[in-house]
C-alpha positions as CSV (number, residue, x, y, z in Angstrom):
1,X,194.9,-116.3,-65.6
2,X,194.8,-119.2,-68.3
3,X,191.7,-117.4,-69.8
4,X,192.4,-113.8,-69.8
5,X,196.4,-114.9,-71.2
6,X,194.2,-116.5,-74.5
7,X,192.1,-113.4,-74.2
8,X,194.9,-111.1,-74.9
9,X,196.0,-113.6,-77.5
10,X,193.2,-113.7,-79.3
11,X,192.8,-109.9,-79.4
12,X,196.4,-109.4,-80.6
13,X,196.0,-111.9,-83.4
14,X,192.4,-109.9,-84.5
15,X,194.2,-106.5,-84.4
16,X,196.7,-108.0,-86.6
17,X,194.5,-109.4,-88.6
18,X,192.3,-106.1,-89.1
19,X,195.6,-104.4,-89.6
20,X,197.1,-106.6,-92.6
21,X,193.5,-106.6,-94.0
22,X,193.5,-103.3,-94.0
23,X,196.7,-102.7,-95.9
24,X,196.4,-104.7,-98.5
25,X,193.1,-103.6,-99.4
26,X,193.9,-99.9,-98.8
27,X,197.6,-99.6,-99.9
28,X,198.5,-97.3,-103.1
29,X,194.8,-97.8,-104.4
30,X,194.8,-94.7,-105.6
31,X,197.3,-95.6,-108.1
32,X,196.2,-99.2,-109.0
33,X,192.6,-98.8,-108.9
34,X,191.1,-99.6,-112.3
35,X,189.3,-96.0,-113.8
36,X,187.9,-96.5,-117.0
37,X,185.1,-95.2,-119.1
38,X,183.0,-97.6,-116.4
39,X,184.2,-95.9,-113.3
40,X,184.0,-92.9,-114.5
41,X,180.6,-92.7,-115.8
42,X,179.8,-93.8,-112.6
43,X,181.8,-91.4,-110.4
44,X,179.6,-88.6,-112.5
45,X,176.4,-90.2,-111.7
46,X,177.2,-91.1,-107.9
47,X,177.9,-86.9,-107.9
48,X,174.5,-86.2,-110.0
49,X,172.7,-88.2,-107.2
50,X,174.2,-85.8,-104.7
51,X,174.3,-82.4,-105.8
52,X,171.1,-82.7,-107.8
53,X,169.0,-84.9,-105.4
54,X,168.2,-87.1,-108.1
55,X,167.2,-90.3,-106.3
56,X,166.9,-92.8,-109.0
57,X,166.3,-96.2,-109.6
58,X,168.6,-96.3,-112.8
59,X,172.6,-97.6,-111.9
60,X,175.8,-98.4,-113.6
61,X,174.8,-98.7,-117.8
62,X,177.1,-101.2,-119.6
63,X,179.9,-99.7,-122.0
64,X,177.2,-101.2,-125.1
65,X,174.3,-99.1,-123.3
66,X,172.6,-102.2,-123.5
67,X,172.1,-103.6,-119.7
68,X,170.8,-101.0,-117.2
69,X,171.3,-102.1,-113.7
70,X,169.7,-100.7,-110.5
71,X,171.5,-97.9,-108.5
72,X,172.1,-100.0,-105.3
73,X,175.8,-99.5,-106.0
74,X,175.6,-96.0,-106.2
75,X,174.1,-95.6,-102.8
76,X,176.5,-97.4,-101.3
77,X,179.4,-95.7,-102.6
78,X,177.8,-92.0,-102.3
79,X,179.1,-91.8,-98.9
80,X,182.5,-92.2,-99.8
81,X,182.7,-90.8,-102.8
82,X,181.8,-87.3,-101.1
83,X,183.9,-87.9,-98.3
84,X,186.8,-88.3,-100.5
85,X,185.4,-85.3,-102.4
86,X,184.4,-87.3,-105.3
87,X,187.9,-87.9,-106.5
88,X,188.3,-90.2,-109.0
89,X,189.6,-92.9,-106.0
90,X,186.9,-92.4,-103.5
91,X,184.3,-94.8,-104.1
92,X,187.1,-97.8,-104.3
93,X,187.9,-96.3,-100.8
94,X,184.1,-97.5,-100.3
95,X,185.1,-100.7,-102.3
96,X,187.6,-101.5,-99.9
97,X,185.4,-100.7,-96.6
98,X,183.0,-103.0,-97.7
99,X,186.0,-105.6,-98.7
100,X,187.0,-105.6,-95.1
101,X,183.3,-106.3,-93.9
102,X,183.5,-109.0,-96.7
103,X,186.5,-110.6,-94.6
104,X,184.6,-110.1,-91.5
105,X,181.5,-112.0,-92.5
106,X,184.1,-115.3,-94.0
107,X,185.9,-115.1,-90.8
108,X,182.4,-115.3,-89.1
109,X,181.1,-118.1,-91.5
110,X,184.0,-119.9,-91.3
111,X,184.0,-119.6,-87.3
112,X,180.7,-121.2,-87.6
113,X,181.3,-124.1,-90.2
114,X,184.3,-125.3,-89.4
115,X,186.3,-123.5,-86.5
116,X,189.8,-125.8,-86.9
117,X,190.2,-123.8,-90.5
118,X,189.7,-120.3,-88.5
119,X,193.5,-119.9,-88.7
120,X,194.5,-121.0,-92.0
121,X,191.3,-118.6,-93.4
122,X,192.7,-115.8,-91.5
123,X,195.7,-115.8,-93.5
124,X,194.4,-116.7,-96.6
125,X,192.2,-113.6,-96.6
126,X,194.7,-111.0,-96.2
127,X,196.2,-112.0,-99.5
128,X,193.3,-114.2,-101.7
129,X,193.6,-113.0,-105.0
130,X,189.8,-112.8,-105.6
131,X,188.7,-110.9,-102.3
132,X,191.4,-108.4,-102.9
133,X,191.1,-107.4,-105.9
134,X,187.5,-106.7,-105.7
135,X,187.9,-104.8,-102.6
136,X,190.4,-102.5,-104.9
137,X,188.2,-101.6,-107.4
138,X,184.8,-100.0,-107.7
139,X,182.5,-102.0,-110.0
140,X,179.4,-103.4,-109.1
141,X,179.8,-107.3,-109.6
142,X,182.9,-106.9,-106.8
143,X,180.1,-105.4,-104.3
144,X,178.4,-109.5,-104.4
145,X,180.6,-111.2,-102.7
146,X,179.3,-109.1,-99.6
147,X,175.7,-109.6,-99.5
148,X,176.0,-113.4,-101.1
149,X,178.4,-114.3,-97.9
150,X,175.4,-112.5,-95.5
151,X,172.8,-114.3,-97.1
152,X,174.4,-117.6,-96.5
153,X,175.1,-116.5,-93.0
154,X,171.4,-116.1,-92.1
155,X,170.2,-119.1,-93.8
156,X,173.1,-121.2,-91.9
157,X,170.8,-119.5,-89.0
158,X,168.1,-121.5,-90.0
159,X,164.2,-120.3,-89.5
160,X,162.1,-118.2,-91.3
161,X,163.3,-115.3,-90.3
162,X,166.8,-116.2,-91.2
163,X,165.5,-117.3,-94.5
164,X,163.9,-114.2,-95.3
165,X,166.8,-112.0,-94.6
166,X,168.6,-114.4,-96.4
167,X,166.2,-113.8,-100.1
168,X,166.7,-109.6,-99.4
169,X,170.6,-110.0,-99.2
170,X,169.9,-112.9,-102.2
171,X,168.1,-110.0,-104.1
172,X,170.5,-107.2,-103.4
173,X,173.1,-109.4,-105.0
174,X,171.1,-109.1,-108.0
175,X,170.6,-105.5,-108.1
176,X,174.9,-105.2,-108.3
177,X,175.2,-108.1,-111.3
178,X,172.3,-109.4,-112.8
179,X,174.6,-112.6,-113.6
180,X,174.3,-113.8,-109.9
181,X,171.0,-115.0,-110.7
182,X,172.5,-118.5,-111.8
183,X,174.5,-119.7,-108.6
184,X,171.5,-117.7,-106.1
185,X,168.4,-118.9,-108.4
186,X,169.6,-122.4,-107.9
187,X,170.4,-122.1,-104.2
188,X,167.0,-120.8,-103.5
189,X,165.6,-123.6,-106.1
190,X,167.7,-126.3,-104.5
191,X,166.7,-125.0,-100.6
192,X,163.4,-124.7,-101.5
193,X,162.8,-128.4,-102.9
194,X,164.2,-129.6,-99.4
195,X,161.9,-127.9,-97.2
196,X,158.7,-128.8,-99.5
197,X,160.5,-132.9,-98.8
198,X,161.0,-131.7,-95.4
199,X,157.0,-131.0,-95.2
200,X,157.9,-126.9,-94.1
201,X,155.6,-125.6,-96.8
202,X,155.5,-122.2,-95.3
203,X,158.9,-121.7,-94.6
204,X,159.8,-122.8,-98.0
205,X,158.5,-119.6,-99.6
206,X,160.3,-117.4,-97.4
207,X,163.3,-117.2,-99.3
208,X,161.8,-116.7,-102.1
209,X,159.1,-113.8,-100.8
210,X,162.0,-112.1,-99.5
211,X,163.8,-111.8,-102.9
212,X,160.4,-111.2,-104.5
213,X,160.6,-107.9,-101.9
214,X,163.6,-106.5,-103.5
215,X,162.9,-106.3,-106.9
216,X,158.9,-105.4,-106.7
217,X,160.1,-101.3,-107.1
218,X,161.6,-102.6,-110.6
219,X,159.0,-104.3,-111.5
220,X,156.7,-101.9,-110.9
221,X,159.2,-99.0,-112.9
222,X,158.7,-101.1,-115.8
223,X,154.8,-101.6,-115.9
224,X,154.4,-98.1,-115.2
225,X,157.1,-97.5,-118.0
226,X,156.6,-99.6,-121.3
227,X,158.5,-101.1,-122.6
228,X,160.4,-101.0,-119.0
229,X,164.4,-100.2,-118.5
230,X,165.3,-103.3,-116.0
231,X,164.1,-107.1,-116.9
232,X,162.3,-106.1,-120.0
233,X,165.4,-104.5,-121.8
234,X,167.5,-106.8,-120.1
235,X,165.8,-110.0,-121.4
236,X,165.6,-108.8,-124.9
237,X,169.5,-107.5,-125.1
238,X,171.6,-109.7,-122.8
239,X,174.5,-111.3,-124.3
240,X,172.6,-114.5,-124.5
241,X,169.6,-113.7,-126.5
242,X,171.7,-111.2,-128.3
243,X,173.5,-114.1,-130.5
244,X,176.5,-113.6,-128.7
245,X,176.5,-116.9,-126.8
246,X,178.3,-119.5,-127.2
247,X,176.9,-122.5,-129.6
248,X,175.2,-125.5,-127.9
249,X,177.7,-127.8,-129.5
250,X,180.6,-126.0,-127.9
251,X,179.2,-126.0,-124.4
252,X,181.5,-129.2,-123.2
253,X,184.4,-127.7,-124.5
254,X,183.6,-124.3,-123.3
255,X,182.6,-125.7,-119.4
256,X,186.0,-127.4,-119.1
257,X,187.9,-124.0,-120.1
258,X,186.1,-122.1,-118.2
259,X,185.9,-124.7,-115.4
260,X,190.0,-124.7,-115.7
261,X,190.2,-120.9,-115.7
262,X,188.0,-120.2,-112.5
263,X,190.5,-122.5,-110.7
264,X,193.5,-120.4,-112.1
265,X,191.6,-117.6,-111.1
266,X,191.2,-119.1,-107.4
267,X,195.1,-119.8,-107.9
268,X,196.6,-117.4,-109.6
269,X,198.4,-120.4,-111.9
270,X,198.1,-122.2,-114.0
271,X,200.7,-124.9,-112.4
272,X,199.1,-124.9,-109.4
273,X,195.4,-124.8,-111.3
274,X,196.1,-128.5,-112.3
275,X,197.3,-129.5,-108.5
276,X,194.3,-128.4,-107.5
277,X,192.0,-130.7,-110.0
278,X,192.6,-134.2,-108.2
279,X,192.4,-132.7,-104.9
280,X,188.7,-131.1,-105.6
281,X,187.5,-134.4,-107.0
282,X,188.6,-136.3,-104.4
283,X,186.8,-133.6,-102.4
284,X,183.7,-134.1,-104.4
285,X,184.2,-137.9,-104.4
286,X,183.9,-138.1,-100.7
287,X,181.1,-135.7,-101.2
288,X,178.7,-138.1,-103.2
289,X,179.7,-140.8,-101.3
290,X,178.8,-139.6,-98.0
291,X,175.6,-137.6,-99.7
292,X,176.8,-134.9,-98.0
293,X,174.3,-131.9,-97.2
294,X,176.8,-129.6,-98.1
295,X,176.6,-130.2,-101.6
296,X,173.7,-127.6,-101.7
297,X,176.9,-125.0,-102.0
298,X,177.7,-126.8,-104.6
299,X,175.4,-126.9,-107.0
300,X,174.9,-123.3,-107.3
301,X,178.8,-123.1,-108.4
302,X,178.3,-125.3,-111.1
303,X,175.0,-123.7,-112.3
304,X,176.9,-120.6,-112.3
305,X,179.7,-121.7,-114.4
306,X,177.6,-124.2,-116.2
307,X,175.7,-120.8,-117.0
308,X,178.3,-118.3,-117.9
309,X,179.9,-121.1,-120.3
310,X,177.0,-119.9,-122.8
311,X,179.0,-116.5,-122.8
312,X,181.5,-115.3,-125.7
313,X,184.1,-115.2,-122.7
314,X,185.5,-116.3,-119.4
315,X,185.6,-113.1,-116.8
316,X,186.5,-113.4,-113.7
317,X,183.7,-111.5,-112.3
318,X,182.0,-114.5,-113.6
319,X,183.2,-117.1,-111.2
320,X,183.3,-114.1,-108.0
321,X,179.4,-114.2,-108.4
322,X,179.4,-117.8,-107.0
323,X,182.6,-117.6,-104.6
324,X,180.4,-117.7,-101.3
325,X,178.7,-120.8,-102.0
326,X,182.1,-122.1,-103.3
327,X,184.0,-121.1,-100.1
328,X,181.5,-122.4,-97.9
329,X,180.9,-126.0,-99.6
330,X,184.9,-126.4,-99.7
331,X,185.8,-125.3,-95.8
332,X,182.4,-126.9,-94.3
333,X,183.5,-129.8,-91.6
334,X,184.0,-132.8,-92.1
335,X,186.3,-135.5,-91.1
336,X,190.3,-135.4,-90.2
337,X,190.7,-136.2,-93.7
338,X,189.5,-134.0,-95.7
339,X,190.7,-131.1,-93.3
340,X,194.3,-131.9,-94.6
341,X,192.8,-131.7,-98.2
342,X,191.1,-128.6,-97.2
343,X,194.3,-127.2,-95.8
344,X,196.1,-128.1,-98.7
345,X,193.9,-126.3,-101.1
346,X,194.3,-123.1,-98.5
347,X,197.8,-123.9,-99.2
348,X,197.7,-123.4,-102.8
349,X,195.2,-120.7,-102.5
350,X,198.3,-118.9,-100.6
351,X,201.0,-119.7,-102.6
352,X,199.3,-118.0,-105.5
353,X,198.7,-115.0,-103.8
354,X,201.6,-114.3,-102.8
355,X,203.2,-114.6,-106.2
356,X,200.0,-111.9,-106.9
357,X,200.2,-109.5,-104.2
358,X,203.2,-107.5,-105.3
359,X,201.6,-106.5,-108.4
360,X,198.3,-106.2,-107.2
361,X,199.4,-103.2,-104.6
362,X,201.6,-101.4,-106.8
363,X,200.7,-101.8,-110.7
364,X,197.3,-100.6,-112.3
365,X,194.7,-102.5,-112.9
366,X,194.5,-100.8,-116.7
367,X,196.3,-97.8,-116.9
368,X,196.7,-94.8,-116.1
369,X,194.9,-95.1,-112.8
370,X,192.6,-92.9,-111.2
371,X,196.0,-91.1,-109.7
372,X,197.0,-89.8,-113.0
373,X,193.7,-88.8,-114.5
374,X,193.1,-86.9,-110.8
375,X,195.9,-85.4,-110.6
376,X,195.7,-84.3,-114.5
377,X,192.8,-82.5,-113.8
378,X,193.8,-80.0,-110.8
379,X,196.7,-79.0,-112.6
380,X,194.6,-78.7,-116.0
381,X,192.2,-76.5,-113.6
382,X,194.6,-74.6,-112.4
383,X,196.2,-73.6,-114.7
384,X,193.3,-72.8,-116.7
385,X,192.1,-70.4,-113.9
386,X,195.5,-69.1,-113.2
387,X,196.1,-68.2,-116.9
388,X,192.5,-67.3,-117.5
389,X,192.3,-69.5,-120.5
390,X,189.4,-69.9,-122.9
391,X,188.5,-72.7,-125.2
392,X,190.1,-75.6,-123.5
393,X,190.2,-78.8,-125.0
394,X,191.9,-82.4,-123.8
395,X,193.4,-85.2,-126.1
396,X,195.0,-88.7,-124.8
397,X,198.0,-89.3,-127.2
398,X,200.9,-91.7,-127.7
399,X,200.1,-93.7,-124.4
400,X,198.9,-97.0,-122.9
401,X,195.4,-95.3,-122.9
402,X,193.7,-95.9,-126.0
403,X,190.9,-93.3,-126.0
404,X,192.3,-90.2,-127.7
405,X,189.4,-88.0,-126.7
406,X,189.9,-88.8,-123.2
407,X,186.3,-89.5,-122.1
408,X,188.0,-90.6,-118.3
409,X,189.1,-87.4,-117.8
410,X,186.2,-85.1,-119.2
411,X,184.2,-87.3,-116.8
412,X,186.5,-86.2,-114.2
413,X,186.8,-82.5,-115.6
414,X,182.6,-82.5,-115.4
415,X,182.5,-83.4,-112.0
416,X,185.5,-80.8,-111.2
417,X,184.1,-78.2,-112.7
418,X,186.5,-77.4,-115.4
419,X,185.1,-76.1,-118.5
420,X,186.0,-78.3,-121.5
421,X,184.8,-77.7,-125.1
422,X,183.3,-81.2,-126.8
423,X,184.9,-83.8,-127.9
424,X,183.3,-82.5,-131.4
425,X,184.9,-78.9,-130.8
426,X,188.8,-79.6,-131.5
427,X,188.3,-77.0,-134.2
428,X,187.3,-74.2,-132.1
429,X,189.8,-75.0,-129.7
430,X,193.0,-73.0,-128.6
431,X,194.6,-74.6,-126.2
432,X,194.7,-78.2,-125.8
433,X,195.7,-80.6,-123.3
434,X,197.7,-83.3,-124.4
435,X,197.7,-86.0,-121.8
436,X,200.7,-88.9,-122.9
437,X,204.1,-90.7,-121.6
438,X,205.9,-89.9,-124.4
439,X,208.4,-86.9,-125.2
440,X,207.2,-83.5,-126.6
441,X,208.2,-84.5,-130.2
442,X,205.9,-88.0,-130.8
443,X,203.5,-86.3,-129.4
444,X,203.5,-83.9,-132.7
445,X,203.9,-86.5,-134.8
446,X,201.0,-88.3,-133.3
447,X,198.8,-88.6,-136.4
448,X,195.8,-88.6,-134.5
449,X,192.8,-85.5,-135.9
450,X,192.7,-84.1,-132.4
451,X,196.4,-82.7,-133.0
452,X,195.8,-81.2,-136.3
453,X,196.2,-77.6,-135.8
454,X,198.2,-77.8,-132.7
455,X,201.5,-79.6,-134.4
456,X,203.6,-76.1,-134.8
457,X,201.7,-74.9,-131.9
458,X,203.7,-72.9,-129.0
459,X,204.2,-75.7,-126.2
460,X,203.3,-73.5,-122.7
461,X,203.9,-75.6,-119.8
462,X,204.9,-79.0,-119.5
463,X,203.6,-81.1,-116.1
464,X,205.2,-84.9,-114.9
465,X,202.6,-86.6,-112.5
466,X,204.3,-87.4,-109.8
467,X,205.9,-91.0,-109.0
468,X,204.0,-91.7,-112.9
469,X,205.5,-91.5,-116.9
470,X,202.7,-89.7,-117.3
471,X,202.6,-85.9,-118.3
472,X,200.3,-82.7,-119.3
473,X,201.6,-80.6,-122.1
474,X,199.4,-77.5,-122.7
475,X,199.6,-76.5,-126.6
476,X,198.6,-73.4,-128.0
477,X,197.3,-73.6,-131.7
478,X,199.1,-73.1,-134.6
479,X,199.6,-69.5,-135.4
């Protein structure tokens, strides 16, 4: 009776578990999702792939066209981005799936490392600034966390088997951000070393061989195609051989700041940032002194930010790349001690959150939010098919949004099927879509070109996006 009653109890506390997961990562995303030039760039490429058939190798470009990176995260997006009809939300639905499997794997890590935390993690990953935020938005570094947490799940499993699963998920997590090679690079470096001490000389290159695996269909894309698109173009135009790194003489200065501002971005403050200093070096005291094992989490957290300190600026995508090893060198066992340091810093982790959460679930991420731009579009398409209109244009004035030509939603209008003249074209327009949340009369006044010829225009329909300050005004042009 004893067992099946802390059956039951058990199963009640994992439904609620799932079900507050859940919530907070799929609550009001379609209004606070981040959809930028980025996202939607992407959203047009994830629907290339599928109409067109166009299996490729080539995945999310950077906004300077200067870092190509593979299309893992395209494939694994696809399948919600046509389930959701390739609306400008549907792949951070797929975001957000794969941010509860994130949550699952933790739960099952931390399960494994140290099962008196099991409770206090539970809770903390409902809310944990870092975990939800990437599970609400669909950019490729936020897709990491996943595959870093399973790789250090199979090498916890120990064998070379569990290594070499553990070097395919390690490589996968370099398809999504090429950045993670600093925190995984040096756990591989750092496990390696021990089992050449340790005398297991084959199954040191396991790891290894099964990173090598992932990345041979790049190499071979760029030896078959001089000069190459992947580590070729990479190498010569990343932001560190491109002079945009920060200056040797800076790098102390720049390692504490951004040391300081991955523990705000653990914390969500700055206040509680600085409680959180003594209680990590005490950690890491005890650490050294013991010569704890653990410390091979470690290390690959301070490469990584050791790394990124080289960069013209902290991002918290940054730090995310190395959160796994983080998490799992700061909740590993060890003695009554530490666990109320450990619960402590879960604590503070909480407390942070919390202050977070509300405008996490309800505010965008950068306006206007994949909401507005979708909901822009049907009624731009139909109302163009209802009226029958010809040379239709769009314009982004007098609004948060800073891109007057709008390049979100032609993105979205491409994919939709609406038939928008260039951004070159405003001439040869006659009705243009002005997308804004301002009135009618700054929008006239805006003295952006794009209005020029539309200013004494005949204003034909007006549309509020629901729940939004956002608005459609169609113009005709000046007669």
């Amino acid at each position: 009776m004893m067992k099946k009653s802390k059956g039951k109890v058990k199963l009640l506390l994992f439904a609620f578990l799932f079900l507050a997961v859940s919530f907070t990562r799929f609550y009001n995303i379609e209004k606070t999702t981040r959809f930028t030039r980025d996202e939607s760039q992407n959203l047009v490429d994830i629907h290339r792939i599928f109409v067109d058939r166009d299996i490729t190798l080539i995945g999310p470009i950077d906004g300077t066209k200067t870092i190509i990176y593979p299309s893992l995260t395209f494939y694994l997006l696809l399948p919600f981005a046509y389930l959701g009809n390739f609306e400008p939300a549907s792949p951070a639905y797929g975001t957000a799936f794969f941010g509860i499997l994130t949550v699952g794997l933790v739960l099952y890590l931390i399960k494994r490392i140290n099962s008196k935390l099991l409770l206090w993690v539970g809770v903390l990953i409902i809310i944990w600034y870092p975990l939800l935020e990437s599970s609400r938005w669909a950019w490729n570094p936020h897709l990491v966390p996943f595959f870093t947490f399973l790789a250090i799940i199979f090498y916890l499993k120990g064998g070379k088997i569990g290594k070499f699963v553990s070097g395919v998920a390690l490589g996968l997590s370099f398809h999504l951000h090429y950045l993670s090679v600093f925190s995984f690079f040096t756990f591989a470096a750092v496990v390696f070393f021990l089992d050449i001490y340790k005398k297991r000389y084959k199954e040191a290159v396991v790891m290894p061989f099964g990173f090598f695996l992932t990345i041979i269909p790049f190499i071979y894309f760029d030896l078959k195609n001089p000069p190459g698109l992947f580590f070729n173009y990479f190498i010569k135009h990343n932001m560190f051989t491109a002079g945009a790194g920060g200056e040797l003489l800076s790098f102390p200065q720049t390692l504490i700041t951004n040391s300081f501002e991955s523990l705000k971005y653990l914390t969500q403050s700055e206040h509680l940032a600085y409680i959180l200093i003594p209680l990590l070096l005490i950690f890491f005291y005890k650490n050294l002194k013991a010569k704890s094992k653990y410390l091979v989490f470690l290390i690959p957290t301070i490469a990584q930010v050791a790394a990124i300190s080289f960069l013209p600026t902290f991002g918290n995508r940054y730090f995310l790349l190395a959160l796994p090893f983080f998490v799992t060198w700061l909740f590993y066992k060890r003695s009554k001690e530490i666990l109320m340091i450990q619960k402590l810093i879960i604590l503070l982790f909480i407390l942070g959150s919390m202050f977070s959460l509300r405008g996490v679930l309800t505010k965008p991420i950068y306006p206007p939010g994949a909401f507005v731009v979708s909901e822009s579009i049907h009624h731009i398409k139909g109302i163009s098919s209802s009226r029958n209109l010809k040379n239709i244009n769009i314009a982004v004035l007098a609004s948060e949004d800073n891109d007057p030509l709008g390049t979100i939603y032609r993105h979205t209008a491409l994919v939709e099927g609406v038939d928008l003249l260039l951004e070159n074209q405003f001439e040869i327009t006659d009705n243009l879509f002005v997308v804004s949340t301002s009135e009618e009369t700054v929008v006239r006044e805006d003295p952006a070109n794009v209005m020029n010829g539309f200013r004494s225009g005949e204003l034909v329909d007006t549309f509020n996006v629901e729940t939004t300050d956002w608005r459609v005004y169609l113009f005709n042009r000046d007669k």
